[in-house]
DOBAZA-307347 format. One record per residue: residue number from 1; y, x, z of N, C-alpha, C in turn; residue in three letters. Coordinates in steps of 0.05 Angstrom, whole numbers. Example, Ala and Ser with C-alpha at 12.3 -4.5 7.8 and 13.67 -1.06 7.14 Angstrom:
! residues 2
REC    nr     n.yy     n.xx     n.zz    ca.yy    ca.xx    ca.zz     c.yy     c.xx     c.zz   rest
REC     1     -114      264      156      -90      246      156      -66      264      156    ALA
REC     2      -45      257      142      -21      273      143        1      258      157    SER
END
This chain:
! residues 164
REC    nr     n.yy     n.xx     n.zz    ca.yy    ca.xx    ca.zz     c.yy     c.xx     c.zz   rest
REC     1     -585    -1926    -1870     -602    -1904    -1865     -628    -1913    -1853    UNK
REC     2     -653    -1893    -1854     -674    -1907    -1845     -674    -1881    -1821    UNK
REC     3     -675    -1899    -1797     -671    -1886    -1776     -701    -1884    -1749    UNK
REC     4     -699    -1856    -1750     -730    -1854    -1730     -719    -1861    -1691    UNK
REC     5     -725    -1862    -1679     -712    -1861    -1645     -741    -1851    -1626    UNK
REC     6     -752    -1833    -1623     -770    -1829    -1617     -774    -1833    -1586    UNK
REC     7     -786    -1841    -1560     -789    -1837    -1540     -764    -1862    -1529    UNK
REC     8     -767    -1876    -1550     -744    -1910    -1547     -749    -1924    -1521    UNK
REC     9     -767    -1922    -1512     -756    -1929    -1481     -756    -1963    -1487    UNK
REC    10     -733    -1972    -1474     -725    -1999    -1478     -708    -2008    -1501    UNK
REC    11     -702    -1984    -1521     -692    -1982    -1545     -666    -1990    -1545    UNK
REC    12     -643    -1981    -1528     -611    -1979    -1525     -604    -1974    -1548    UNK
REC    13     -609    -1949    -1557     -605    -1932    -1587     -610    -1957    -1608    UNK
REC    14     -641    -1960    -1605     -643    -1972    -1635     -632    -2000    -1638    UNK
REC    15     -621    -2017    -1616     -609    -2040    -1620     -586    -2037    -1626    UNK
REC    16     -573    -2017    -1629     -541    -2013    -1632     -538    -2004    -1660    UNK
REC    17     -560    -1983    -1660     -571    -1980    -1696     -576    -1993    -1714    UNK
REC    18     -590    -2016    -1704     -591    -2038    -1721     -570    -2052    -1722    UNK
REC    19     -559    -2065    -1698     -523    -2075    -1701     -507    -2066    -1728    UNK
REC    20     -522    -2034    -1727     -490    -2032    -1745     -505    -2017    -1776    UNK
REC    21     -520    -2035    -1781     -535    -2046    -1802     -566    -2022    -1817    UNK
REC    22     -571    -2005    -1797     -593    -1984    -1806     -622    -1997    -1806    UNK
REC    23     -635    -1992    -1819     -663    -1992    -1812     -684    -1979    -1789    UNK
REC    24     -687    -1980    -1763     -693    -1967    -1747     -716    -1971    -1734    UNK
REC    25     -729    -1948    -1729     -764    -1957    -1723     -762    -1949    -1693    UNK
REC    26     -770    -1959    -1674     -771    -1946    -1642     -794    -1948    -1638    UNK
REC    27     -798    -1914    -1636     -825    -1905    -1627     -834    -1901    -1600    UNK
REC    28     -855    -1909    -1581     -856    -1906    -1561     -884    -1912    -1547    UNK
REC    29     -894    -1895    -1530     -922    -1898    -1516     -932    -1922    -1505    UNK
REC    30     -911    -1927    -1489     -907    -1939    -1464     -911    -1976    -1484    UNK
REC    31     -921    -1985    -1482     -924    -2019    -1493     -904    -2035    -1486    UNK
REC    32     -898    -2038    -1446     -885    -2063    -1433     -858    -2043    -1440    UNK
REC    33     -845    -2021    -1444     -821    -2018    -1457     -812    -2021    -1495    UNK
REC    34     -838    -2024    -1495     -830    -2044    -1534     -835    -2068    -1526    UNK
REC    35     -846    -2076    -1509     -847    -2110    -1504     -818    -2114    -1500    UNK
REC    36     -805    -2101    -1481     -775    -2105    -1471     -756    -2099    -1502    UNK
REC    37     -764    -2081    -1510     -743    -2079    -1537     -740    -2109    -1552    UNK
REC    38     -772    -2112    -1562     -772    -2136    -1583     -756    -2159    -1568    UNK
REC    39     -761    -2165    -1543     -749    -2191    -1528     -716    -2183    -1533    UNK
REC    40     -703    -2152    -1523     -673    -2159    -1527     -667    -2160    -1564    UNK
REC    41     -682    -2154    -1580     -678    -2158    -1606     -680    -2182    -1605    UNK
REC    42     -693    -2202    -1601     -695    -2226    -1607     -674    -2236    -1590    UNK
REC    43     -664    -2227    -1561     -649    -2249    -1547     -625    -2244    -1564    UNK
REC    44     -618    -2212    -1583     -587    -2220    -1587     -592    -2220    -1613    UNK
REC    45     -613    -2228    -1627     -609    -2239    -1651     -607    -2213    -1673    UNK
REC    46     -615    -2187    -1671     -619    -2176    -1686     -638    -2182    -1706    UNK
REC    47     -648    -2170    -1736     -657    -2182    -1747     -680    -2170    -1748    UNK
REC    48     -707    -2172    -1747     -728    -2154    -1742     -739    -2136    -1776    UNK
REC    49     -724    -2149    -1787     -723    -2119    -1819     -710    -2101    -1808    UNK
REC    50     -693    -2100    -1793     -674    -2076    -1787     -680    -2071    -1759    UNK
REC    51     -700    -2075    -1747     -714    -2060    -1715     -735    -2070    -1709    UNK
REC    52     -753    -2047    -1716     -781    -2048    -1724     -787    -2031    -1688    UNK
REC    53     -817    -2031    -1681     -832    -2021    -1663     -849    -2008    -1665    UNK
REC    54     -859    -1987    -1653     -884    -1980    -1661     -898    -1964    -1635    UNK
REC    55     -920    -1969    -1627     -940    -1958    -1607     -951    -1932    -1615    UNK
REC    56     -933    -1909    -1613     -947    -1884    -1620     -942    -1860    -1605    UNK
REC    57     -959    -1844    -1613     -943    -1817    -1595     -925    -1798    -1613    UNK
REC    58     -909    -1791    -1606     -891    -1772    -1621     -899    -1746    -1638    UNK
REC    59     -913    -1737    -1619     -917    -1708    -1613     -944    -1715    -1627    UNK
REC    60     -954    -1731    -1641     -982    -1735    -1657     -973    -1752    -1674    UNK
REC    61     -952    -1748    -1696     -947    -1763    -1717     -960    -1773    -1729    UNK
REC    62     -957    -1803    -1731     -979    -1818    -1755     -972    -1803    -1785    UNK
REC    63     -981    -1802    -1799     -977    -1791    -1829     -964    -1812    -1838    UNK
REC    64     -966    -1847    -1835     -951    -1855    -1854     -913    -1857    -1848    UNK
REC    65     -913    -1836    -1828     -886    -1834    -1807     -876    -1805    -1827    UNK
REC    66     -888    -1797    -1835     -885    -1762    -1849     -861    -1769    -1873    UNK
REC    67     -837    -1755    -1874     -814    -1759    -1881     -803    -1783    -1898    UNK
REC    68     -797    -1800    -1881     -803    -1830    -1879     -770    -1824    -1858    UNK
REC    69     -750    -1816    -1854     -729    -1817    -1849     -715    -1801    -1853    UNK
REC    70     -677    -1812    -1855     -658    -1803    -1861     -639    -1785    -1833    UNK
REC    71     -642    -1794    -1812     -638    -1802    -1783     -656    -1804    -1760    UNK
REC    72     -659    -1779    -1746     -677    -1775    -1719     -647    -1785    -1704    UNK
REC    73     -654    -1796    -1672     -637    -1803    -1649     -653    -1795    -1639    UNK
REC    74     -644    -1765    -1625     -656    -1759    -1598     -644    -1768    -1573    UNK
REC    75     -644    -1772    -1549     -637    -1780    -1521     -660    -1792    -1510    UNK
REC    76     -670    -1762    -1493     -679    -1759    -1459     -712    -1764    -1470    UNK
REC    77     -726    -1760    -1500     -748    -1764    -1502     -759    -1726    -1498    UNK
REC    78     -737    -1708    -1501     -739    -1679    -1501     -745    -1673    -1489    UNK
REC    79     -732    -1681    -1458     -728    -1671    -1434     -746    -1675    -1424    UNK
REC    80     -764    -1705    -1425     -786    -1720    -1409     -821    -1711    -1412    UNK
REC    81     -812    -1691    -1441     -842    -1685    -1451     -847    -1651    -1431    UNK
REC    82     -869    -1644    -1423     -877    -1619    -1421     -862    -1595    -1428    UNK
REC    83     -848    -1582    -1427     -834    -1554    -1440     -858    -1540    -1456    UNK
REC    84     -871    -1543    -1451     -904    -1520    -1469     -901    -1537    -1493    UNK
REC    85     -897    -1570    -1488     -903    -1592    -1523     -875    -1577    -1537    UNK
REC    86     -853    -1565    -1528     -828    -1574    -1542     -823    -1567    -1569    UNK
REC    87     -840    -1536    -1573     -839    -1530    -1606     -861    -1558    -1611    UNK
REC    88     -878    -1570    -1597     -890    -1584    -1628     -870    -1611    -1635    UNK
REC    89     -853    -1613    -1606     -834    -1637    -1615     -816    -1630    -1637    UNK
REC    90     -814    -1599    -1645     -795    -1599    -1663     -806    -1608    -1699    UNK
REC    91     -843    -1593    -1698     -847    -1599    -1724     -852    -1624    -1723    UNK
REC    92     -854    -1650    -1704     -863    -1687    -1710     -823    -1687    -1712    UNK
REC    93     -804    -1674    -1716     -781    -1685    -1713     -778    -1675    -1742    UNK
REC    94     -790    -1646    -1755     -779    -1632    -1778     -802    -1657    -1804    UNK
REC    95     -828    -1662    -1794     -836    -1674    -1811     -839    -1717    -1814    UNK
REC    96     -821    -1711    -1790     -809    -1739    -1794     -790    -1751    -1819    UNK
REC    97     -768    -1727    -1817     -747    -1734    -1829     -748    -1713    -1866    UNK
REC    98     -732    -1732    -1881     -734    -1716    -1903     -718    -1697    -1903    UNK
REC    99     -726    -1666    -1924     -708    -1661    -1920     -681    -1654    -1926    UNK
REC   100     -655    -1656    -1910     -634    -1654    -1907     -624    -1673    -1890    UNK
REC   101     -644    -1694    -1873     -640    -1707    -1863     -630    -1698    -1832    UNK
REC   102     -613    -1711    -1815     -602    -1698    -1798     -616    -1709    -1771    UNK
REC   103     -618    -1700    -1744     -625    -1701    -1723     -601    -1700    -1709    UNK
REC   104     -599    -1720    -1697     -580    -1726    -1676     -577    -1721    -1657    UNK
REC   105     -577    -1704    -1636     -584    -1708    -1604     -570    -1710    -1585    UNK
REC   106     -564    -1708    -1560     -564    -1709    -1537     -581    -1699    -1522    UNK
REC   107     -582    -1680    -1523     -591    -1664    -1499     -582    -1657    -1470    UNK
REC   108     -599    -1661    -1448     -601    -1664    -1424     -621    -1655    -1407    UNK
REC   109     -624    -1641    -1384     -600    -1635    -1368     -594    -1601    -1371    UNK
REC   110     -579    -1598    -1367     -562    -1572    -1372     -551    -1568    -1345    UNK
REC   111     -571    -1557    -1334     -563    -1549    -1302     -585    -1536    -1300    UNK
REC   112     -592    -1518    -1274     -610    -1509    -1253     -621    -1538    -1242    UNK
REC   113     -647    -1532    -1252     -668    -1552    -1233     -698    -1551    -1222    UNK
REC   114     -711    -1557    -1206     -747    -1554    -1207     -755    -1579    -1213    UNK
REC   115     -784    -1563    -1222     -793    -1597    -1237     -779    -1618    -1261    UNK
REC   116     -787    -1645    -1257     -790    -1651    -1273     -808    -1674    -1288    UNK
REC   117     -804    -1688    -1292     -783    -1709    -1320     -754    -1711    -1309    UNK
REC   118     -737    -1702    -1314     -732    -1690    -1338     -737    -1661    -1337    UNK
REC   119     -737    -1647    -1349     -743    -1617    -1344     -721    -1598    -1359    UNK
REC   120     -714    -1588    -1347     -677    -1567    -1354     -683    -1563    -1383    UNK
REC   121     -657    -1559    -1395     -653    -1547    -1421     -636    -1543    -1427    UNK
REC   122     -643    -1515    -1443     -619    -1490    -1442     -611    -1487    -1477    UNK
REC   123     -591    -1476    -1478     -574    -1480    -1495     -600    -1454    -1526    UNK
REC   124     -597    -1436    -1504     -620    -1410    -1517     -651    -1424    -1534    UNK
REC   125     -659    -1440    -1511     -683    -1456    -1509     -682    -1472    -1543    UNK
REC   126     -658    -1493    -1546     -652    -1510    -1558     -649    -1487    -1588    UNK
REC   127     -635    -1473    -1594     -630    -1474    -1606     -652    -1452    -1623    UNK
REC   128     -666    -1436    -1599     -695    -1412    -1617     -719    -1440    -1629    UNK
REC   129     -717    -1457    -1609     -738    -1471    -1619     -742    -1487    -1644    UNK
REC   130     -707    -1499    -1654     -702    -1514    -1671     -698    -1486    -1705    UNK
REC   131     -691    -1469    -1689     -682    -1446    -1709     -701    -1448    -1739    UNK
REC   132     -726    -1448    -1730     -743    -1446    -1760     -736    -1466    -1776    UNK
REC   133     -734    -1493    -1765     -735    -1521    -1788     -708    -1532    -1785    UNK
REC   134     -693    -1521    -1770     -656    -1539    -1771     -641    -1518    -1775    UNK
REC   135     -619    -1531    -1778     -591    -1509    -1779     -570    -1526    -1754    UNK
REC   136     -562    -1519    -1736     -541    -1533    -1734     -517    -1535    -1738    UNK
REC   137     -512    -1563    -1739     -479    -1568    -1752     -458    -1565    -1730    UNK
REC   138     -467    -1585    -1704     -450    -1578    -1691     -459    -1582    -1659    UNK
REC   139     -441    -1571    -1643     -454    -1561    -1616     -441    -1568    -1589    UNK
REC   140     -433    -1588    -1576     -414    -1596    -1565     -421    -1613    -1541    UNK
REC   141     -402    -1599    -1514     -409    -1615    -1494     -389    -1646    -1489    UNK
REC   142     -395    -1670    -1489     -391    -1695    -1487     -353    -1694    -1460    UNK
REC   143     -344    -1702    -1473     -326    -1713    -1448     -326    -1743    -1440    UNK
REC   144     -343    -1757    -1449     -348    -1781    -1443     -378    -1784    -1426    UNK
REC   145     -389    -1767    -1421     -410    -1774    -1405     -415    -1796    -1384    UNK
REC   146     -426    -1803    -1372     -432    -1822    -1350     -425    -1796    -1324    UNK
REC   147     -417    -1804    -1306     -408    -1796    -1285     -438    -1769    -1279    UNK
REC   148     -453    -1781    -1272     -472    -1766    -1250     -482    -1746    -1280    UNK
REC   149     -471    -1751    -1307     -487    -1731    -1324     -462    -1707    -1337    UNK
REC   150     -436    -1716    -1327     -418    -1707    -1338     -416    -1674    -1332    UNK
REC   151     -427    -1652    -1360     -424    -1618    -1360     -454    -1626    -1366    UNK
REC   152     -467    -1634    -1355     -508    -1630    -1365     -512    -1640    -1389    UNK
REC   153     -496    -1647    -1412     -506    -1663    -1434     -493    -1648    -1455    UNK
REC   154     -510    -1649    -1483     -499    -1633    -1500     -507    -1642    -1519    UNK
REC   155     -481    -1656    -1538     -486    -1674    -1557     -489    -1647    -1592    UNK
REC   156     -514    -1652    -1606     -524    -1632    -1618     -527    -1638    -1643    UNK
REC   157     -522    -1634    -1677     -520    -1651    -1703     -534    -1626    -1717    UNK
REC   158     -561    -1624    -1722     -577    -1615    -1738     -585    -1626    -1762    UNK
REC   159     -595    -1607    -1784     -595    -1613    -1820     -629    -1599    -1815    UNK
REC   160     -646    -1615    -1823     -667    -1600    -1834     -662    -1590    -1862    UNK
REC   161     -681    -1566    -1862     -685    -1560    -1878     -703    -1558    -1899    UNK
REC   162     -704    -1541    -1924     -733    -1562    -1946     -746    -1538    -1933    UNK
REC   163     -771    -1553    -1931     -798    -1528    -1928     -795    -1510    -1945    UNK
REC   164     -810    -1489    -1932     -811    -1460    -1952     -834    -1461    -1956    UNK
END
């Protein structure tokens, strides 16, 4: 699959993605956290056809990024953006992927909170905002969480749909 990871961080996701043989691009603002990706790609020998980098913003899709994947991985790039950006994170997520292509998530945190990075999110929230361009498949809270996130995380399997 050709797989998008938006807001890749130090790119956890996309090195495991590539492991297990996808094509995966990790998108991310921040430079010295794609500097850290490419170095653990290279320390464990991933192969760089299958985990690619890229210096961009999400939420301002390059066009040559425009449905150019099979596979969004969301985790904690949702939560970290502004709540006012979140519908536009949905159309750089709907015109990322082709469609019928699915969106992955993990969504977090799912509690009462102020402030923010991360900033709360609600089940209502998630699902009016995605409503126009996804369907979801499936909707489910994690029993494997990490300790301090276990009940706040909500693992989420959306289908875009073809434009109207």
């Amino acid at each position: 699959m050709r797989v998008l990871v938006p807001g890749c961080g130090r790119g956890h996701e996309v090195l495991l993605l590539a492991r297990l043989g996808h094509r995966v691009l990790g998108l991310d603002v921040a430079a010295p956290a794609l500097a850290a990706l490419r170095a653990a790609r290279r320390r464990d020998r991933v192969p760089a056809s299958r985990c690619r980098t890229a210096r961009a913003d999400f939420l301002a899709l390059p066009r040559r990024l425009e449905g150019a994947f099979d596979l969004l991985v969301e985790h904690t790039c949702f939560c970290a953006i502004d709540p006012a950006l979140r519908p536009v994170y949905v159309e750089s997520a709907a015109r990322a992927l082709v469609p019928g292509g699915r969106l992955v998530g993990l969504f977090y945190p799912f509690r009462e909170r102020e402030g923010g990075p991360p900033f709360r999110v609600t089940e209502r929230e998630v699902r009016a905002l995605f409503a126009p361009r996804f369907d979801v498949d499936s909707w489910e809270t994690p029993t494997t969480s990490i300790d301090r996130r276990r009940g706040e995380e909500r693992l989420v399997v959306m289908t875009r749909r073809d434009a109207r």
